[in-house]
N, C-alpha and C positions, 0 to 999 in steps of 0.2 A: 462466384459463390462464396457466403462467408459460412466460416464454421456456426453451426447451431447451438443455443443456448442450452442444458441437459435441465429437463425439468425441476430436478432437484435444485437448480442454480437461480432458478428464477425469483429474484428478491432474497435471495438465502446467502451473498456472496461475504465473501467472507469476511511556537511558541514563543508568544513573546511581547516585552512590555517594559524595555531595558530604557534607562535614562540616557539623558541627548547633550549632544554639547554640537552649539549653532557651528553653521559651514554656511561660507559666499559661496560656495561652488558648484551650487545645485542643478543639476541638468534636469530639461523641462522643455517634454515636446507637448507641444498644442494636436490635438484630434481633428484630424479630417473631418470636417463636415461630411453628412451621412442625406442622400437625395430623399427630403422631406414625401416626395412622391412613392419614394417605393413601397411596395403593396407589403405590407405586414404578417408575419407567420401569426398562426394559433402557438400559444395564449397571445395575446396580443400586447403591442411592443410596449414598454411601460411608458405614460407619460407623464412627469413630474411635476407635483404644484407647483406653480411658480420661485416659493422662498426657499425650496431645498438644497440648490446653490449657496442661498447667501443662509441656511440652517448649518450646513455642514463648514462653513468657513465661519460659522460665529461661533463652534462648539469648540473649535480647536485657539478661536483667539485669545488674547491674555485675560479677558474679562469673561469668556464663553465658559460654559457648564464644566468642563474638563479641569478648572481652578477648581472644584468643588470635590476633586476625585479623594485626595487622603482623608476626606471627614465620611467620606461612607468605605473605608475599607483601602482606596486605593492607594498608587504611588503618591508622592509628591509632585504637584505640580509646575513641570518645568518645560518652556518654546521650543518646539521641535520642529523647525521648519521645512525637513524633510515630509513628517507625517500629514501637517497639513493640508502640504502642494500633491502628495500623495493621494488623500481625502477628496480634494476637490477635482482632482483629476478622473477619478474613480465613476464620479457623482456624474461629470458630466459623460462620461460616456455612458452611465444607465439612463441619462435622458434621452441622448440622441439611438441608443439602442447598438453600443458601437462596442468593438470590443479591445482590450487593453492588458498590455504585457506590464508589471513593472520590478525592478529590481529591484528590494527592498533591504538591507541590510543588515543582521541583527542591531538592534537597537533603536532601529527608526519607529518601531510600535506599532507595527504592523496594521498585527488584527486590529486594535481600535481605527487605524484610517482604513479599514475595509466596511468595518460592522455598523460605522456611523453612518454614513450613507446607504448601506443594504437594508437597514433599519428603514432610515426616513423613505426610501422607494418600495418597502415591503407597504409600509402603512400609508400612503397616498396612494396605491396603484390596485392593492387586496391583494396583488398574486406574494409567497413567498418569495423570499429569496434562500438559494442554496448554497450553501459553503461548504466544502468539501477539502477534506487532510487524508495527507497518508497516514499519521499517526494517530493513535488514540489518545496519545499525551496532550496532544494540540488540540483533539475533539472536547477533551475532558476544560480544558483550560477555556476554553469557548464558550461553555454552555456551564458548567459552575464555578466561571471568577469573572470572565469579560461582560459575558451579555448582562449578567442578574446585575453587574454594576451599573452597567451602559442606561438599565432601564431606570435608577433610584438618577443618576446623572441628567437623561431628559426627561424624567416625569415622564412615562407614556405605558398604557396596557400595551406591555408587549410579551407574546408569547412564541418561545423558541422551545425546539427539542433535538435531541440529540438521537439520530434516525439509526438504526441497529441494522442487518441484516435477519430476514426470519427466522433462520434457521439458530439462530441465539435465543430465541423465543420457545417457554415451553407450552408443549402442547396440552391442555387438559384431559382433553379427550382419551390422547393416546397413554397419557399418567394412567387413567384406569383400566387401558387395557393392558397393561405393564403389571397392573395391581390384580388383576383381575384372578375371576377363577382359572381360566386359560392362559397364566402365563409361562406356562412352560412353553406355549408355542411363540408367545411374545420377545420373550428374553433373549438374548445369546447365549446366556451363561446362567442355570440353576444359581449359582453364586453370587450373584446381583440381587436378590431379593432385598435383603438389608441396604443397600444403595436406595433402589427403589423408593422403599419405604421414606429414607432419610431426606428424599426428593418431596416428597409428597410433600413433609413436615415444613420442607422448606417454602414448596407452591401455598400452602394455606398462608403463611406469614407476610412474602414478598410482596410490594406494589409494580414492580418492576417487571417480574417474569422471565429475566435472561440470564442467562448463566453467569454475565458479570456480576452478578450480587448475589452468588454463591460462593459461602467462606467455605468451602469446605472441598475437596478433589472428587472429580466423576469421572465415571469411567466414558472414554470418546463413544463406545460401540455404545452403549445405555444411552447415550445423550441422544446419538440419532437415532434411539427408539422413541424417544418422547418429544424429539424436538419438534417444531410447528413445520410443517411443508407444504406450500401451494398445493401440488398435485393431489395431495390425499384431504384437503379443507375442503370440508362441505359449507362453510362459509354461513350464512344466516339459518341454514335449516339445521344446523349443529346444536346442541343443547347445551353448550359450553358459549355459547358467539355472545351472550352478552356481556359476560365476564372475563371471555379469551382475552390474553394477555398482549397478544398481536394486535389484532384487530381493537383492542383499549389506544396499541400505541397510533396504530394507523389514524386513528379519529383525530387522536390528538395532533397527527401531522397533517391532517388537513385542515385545522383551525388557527396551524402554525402559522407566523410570520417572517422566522428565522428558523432553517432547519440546517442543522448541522450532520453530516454524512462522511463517508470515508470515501478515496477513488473507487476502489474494489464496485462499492454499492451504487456510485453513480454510473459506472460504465457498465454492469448487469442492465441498470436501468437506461441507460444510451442505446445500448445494443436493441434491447425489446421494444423501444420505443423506434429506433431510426431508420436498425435496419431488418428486425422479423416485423415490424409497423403493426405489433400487438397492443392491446389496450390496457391489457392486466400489467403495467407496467409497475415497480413498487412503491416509487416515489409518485408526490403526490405533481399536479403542475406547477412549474415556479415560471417565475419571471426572467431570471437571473443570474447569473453561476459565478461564484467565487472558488477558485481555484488556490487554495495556499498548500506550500509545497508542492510549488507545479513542476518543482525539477524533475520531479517522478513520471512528469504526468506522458512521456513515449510509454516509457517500460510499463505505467499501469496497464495504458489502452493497449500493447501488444498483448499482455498476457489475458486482459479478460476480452476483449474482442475476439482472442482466438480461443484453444481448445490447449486443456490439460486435463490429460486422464492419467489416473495412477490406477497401476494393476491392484491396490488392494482394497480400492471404492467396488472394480468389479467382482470381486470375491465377496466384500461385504455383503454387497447387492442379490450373489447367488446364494448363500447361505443365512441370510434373511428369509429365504422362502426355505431354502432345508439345507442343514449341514452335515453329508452322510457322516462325517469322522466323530460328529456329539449326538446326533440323531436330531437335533434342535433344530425349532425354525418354525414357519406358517402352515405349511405343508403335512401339517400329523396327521391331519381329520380322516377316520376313515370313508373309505370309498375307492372306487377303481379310477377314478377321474384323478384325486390325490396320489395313487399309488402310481398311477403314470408317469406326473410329473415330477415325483421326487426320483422316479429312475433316469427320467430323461435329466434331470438338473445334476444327477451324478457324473453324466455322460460330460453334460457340460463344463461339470468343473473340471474335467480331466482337458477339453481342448481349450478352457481359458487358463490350462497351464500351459499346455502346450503351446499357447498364442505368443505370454509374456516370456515362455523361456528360449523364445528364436532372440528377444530382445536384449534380454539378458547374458544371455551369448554372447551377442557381438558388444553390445557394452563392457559386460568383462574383460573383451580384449585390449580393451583402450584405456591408457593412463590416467587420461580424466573425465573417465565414465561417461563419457555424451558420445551420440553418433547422431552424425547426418544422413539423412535418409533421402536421398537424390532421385532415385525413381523407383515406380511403383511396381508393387508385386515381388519387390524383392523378399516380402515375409508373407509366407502364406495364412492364409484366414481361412482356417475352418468352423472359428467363435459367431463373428457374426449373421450366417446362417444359423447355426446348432439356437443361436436367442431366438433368432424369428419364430423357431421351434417353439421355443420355450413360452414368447408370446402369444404366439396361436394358442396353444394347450391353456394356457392362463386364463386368457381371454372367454372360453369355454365354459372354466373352473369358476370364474366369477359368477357366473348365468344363472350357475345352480345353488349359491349362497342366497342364505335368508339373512345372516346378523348383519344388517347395515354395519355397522363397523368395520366385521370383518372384510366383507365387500372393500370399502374405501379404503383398507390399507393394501389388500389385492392389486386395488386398480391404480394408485400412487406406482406399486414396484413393474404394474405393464406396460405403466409410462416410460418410467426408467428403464425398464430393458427395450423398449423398441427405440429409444433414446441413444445406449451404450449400444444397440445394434448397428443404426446411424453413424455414429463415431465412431466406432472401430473399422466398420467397411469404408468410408469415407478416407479416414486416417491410411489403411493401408494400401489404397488406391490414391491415394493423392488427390483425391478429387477439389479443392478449396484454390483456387486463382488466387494468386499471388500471395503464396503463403510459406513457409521454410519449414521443415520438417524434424524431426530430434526426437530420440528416445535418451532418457538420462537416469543413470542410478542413483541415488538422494539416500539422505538417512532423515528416517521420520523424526522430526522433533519431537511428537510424543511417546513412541516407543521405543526411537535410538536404534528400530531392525533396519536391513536395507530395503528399499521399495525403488520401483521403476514408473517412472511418472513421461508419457508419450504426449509431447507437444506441438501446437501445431501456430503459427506465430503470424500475422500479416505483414508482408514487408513493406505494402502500399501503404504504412501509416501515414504519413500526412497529407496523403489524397483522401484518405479515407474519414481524417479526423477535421481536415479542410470541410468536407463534403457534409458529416453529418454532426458537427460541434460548430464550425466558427461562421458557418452559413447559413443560421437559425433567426437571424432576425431579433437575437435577445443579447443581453453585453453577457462576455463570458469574460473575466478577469481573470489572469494569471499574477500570479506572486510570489517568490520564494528571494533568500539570501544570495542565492548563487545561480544564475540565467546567463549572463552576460559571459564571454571572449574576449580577453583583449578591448573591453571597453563599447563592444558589438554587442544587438542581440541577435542579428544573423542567424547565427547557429542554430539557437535553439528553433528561429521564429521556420527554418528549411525544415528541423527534424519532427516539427507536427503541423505545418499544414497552415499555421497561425495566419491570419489575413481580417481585412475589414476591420484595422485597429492601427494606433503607435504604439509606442514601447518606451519606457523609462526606465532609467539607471537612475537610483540616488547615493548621493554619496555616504559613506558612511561615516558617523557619529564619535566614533570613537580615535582617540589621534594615535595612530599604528608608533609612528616617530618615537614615540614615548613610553608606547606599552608593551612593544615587541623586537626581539631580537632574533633575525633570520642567522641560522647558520648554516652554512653550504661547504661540500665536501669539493676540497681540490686535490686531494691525494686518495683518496678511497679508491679502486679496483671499482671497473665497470660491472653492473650486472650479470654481463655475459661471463663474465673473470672465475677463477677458481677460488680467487682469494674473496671474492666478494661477502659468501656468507661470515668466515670467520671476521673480516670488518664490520660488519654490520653488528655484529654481538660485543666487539670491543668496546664499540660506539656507543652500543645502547647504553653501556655500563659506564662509560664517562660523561655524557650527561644525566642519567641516572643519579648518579652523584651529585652534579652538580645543584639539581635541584629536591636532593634530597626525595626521588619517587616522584609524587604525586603528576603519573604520567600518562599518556594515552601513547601510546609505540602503534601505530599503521599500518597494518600488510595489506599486498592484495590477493595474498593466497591464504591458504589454510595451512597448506602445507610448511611452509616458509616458517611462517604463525610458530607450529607446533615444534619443528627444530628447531629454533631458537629459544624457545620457551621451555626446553629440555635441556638445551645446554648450560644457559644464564638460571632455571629455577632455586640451585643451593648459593650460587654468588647473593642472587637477590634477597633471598632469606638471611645471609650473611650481613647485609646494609641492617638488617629491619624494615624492611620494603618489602610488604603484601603484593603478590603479582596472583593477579587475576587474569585467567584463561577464555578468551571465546571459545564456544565450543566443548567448554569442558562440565564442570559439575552445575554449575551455576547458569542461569539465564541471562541471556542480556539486559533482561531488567533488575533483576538479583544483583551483576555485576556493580552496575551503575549507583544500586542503593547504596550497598557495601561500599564503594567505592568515597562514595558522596556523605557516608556517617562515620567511614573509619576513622576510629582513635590512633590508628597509625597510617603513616604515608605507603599509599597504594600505587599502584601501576598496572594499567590494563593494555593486553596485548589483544586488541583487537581484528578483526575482518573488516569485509566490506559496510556492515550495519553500523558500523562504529567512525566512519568517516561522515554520515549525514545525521542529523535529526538529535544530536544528542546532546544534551545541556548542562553545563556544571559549569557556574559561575562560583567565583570566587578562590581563596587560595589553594584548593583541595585538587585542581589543577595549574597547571604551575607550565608544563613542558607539551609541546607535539609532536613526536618524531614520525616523521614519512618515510619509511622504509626503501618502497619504491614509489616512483612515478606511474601513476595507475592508470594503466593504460591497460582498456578492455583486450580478455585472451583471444584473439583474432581467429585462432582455431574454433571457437564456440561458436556451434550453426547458424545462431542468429546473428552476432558480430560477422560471422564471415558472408553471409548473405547479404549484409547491408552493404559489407565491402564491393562483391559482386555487385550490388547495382548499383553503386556507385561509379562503378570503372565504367560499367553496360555505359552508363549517360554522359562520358567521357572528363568524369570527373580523378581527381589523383586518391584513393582513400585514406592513406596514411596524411596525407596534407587535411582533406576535409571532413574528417570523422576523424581517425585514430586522435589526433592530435588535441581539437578541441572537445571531446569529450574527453580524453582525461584531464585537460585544463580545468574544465568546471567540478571533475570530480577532486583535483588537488586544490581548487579552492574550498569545497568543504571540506575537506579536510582542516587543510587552515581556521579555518572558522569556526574550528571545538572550541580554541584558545581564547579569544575575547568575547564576553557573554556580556559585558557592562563596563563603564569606565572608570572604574575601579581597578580590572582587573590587569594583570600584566603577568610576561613570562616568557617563553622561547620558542620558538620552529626550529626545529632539524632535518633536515632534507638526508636521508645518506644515499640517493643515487647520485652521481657525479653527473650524470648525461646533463641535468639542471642547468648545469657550466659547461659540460664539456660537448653539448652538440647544440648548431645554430638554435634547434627548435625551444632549448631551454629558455631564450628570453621571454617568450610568448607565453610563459608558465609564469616567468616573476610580472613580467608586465601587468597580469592578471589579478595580481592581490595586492593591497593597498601599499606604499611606500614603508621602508622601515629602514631601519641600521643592517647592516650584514657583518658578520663573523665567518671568515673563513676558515677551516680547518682540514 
């Protein structure tokens, strides 16, 4: 059994173009022929006009359209033999319908040898093709700089969008019942009106509709008053549907021929499509799937495949219909049918305290706030019956409503609670096959309170993502900078299933020899050591110097993070060195700005968010120190579960997990430092284990050759 999607989830879930310098040493594996006979899935397999091979190899030749790129906007055009062989390889697997791993390197140009061919097979075949990032940086860079070029580059009507989650989308509907004479029962908070309003002002002006093209702060509870949600969409019989902002973007993705999407949004739509085999799924049907930033792409499909419930969605949820402690909520109207439920929803919110604080409990006890939860019934559930309650009684309450309106946001919240009734009893019975279990204390990013968020993870990911992604009869392309081990794509191609494809490594573009200087610790104190943290703060400080700041410093804790960045915070200010905190006042994207416009030389001490996906070319980074060798916390339920069946299948786990995922994870790391071949500067390694235990070569082996400095 796999965990169920929560109706609120359904459809609501939540770089690069760097110059080249030629290389002989391109590796380049040919694709298996694909048995012309086998029977084809729906949508059916795409088959390409004949010249789309020889279109996509004339577009990247010295005389092909791509020489045309710096007179409408683009780079300079310069031979990139990597992007090319990357292009055509790409092409032929969406002919034969095959599917394709490749390691792309910053600088090889990725997206344009992905989009040039997703392009020509969107337009000969009619289905879209879908390209899917973990970031929004990468989405944004796609759809207003790459494609609007790509299309003035081949002359062709082509139409791409950039595909949102609904739940970003406002609702109009529920705008006026937000506005309404009844909103006291609407609102959370009397205090909101003025937001409201300032909403509205902003819904009349927007062509867009989602809360990205709001300059202005809203409050999160307001939002999910007004935001758009399948469950409560009465769809064409709505008095809003021709004008709704959703259903505007939804058309427009079904005329799309390039739609661009986030993992989150594609694995909501995987799941509804593959494995509850619903219709209402969000995306439209493609052809296709471009996968960039596929390094993510386990940890996407574990989390949205399975189930994360945070205790204060279910609190939202009961105090939506009535909040005894404000009096607010849906539930004012008089009548005995009302006056019931808001007694019983009192009751309730007293055992879904009582639910979350057995969890809290035993989280508290532990250092780092997660527990595994190994067998079932060890936390008793008196919440998930007290809902069923709560839906029956609802269920009733709706029967006797006349305001359509009000009706269809009634029957949204009965969905959602026979929903959270499902996943709570489900959760603390264990009921879900092959799945790992954890309750974990978190701090909310937008209120900074603590919240307990109960997860439920599948361990069988690459059976599972074998079965319902690489088995579809459609090419599913993966891409990112950093895939490969030691020169293998092994690793990654065991830890999701990958099959019915090769796999490519290209070499990278930029000459390491020249632009980087590895330094490695031969006297530093081991991790395990006492002495090791005050070395490490030594460290920081004499590179620091040496490059004058302009540094990214890598942890792989938080804590680590925040004691050194207390010890070294007045040294650093003493240099004239801005030292920028994760985690502290600032956003990870606030940091970066700051970072990348400072008039003085910055240094950011980073987390784990700041070892992938982040880009600053040119002098403004200079240095990378790697703190530790980031090797996942083994005690974490999900890390330790994978361990666990790793040994079950008689395999070693610190030889074939531990080891090569932190490999891939200290190669991005590495790869903050050169963004362009321009650029140049340093690595710092300060764990010793790099040199002093056999497994450290398997670490240098892994990133391109360079000078070393030992210290």
């Amino acid at each position: 059994m796999v965990a169920p999607i929560r109706p609120s989830d359904r459809g609501d879930a939540a770089e690069e173009s760097s110059a080249f310098t030629e290389s002989e040493d391109l590796e380049f594996e040919t694709l298996e022929e694909i048995d012309p006979e086998e029977e084809l899935a729906e949508p059916p397999s795409p088959v390409l006009h004949p010249q789309c091979l020889e279109e996509t190899a004339r577009f990247f030749s010295e005389d092909g359209p791509l020489r045309h790129a710096e007179a409408h906007g683009g780079r300079p055009y310069e031979p990139r033999p990597q992007q090319a062989a990357m292009a055509n390889a790409i092409a032929a697997a969406f002919e034969r319908s095959a599917n394709l791993c490749v390691e792309a390197p910053t600088g090889v140009g990725k997206s344009f040898a992905y989009l040039v061919p997703a392009i020509y097979m969107a337009l000969s075949t009619k289905y879209p093709v879908l390209i899917t990032t973990e970031t929004l940086n990468l989405q944004e860079q796609l759809v207003y700089k790459d494609l609007p070029l790509l299309t003035k580059l081949l002359d062709v009507d082509l139409k791409f969008v950039l595909a949102k989650g609904r739940g970003n989308y406002i609702c109009k509907r529920r705008l006026d019942l937000a506005r309404g004479g009844r909103r006291e029962e609407f609102l959370p908070a009397p205090g909101l009106v003025p937001d409201v309003e300032r909403l509205a002002d902003w819904a009349d002006k927007t062509e867009d509709g989602t809360r990205y093209d709001i300059d202005f702060p809203v409050n999160s509870d307001l939002w999910l008053c007004v935001c758009s949600e399948a469950s409560n969409c009465s769809g064409p019989a709505c008095r809003y549907f021709r004008t709704c902002f959703y259903f505007k973007a939804r058309r427009e993705w079904e005329k799309a021929d390039i739609i661009v999407a986030n993992h989150a949004l594609f694995f909501v739509d995987l799941k509804i499509r593959e494995i509850e085999q619903l219709e209402s799924s969000p995306l439209p049907n493609y052809g296709a799937v471009v996968f960039d930033e596929a390094h993510t792409l386990e940890d996407s499909a574990s989390a949205h495949l399975g189930l994360s419930l945070r205790s204060g969605a279910v609190r939202y949820f009961l105090n939506r219909l009535y909040n005894p402690a404000t009096g607010k909520g849906l539930l004012l109207r008089a009548g005995e049918s009302s006056m019931n439920l808001r007694a019983t929803i009192a009751k309730v919110q007293d055992a879904a305290t009582e639910y979350f604080d057995q969890f809290h409990e035993a989280v508290s006890k532990r250092s780092d706030a997660v527990l595994r939860i190994t067998s079932p019934g060890r936390f008793e559930d008196r919440l998930s019956p007290a809902l069923g309650t709560v839906a029956k009684l609802l269920r009733e309450y709706i029967a006797e409503q006349e305001d359509e309106d009000f009706k269809t946001e009634l029957q949204s919240l009965h969905e959602r609670c026979l929903a959270f009734q499902e996943e709570i009893a489900c959760f603390t019975n264990m009921e879900w096959d092959e799945h790992v279990y954890w309750a974990e204390g978190k701090i909310s990013p937008v209120t900074r309170s603590q919240i307990l968020e109960l997860s439920a993870a599948p361990l069988n990911i690459s059976e599972l993502l074998n079965r319902i992604l690489f088995s579809r009869k459609k090419s599913i392309i993966l891409t990112s900078a950093t895939l490969a081990v030691n020169g293998s794509l092994d690793y990654f191609f065991r830890r999701i299933g990958f099959s019915d494809g090769k796999g490519i490594i290209l070499d990278s573009p930029f000459d390491y020899s020249k632009q980087v200087t590895l330094y490695l610790p031969r006297a530093m104190p081991l991790p395990s050591e006492d002495l090791y943290y005050g070395a490490v703060c030594d460290e920081i400080m004499r590179f620091l110097k040496m490059t004058n700041g302009r540094a990214f410093v890598l942890f792989t804790s938080y804590s680590m993070l925040k004691t050194c960045a207390e010890e070294l915070k007045d040294e650093i200010r003493e240099l004239g060195i801005r030292l920028l905190v994760h985690g502290g006042a600032l956003s990870r994207s606030s940091m970066l700005a700051e970072f990348k416009s400072s008039t003085v030389p910055c240094v950011i001490f980073g987390a784990t968010s700041f070892w992938t996906g982040v880009d600053v070319p040119g002098e403004a980074l200079s240095n990378v120190m790697i703190t530790k060798l980031p090797f996942a916390v083994p005690s974490h339920p999900l890390i330790e579960a994978r361990l666990e069946r790793i040994r079950l299948e008689g395999g070693e786990p610190f030889r074939d997990y531990s080891i090569p995922d932190a490999v891939l994870k200290f190669r991005q790391g590495v790869g903050r430092l050169i963004r362009s071949k321009t650029d140049s500067g340093i690595v710092v390694v300060l764990d010793r284990r790099i040199v002093a235990k056999n497994y450290g070569r398997r670490f240098l082996d892994s990133i391109p050759a360079c000078p070393i400095e030992y210290f």
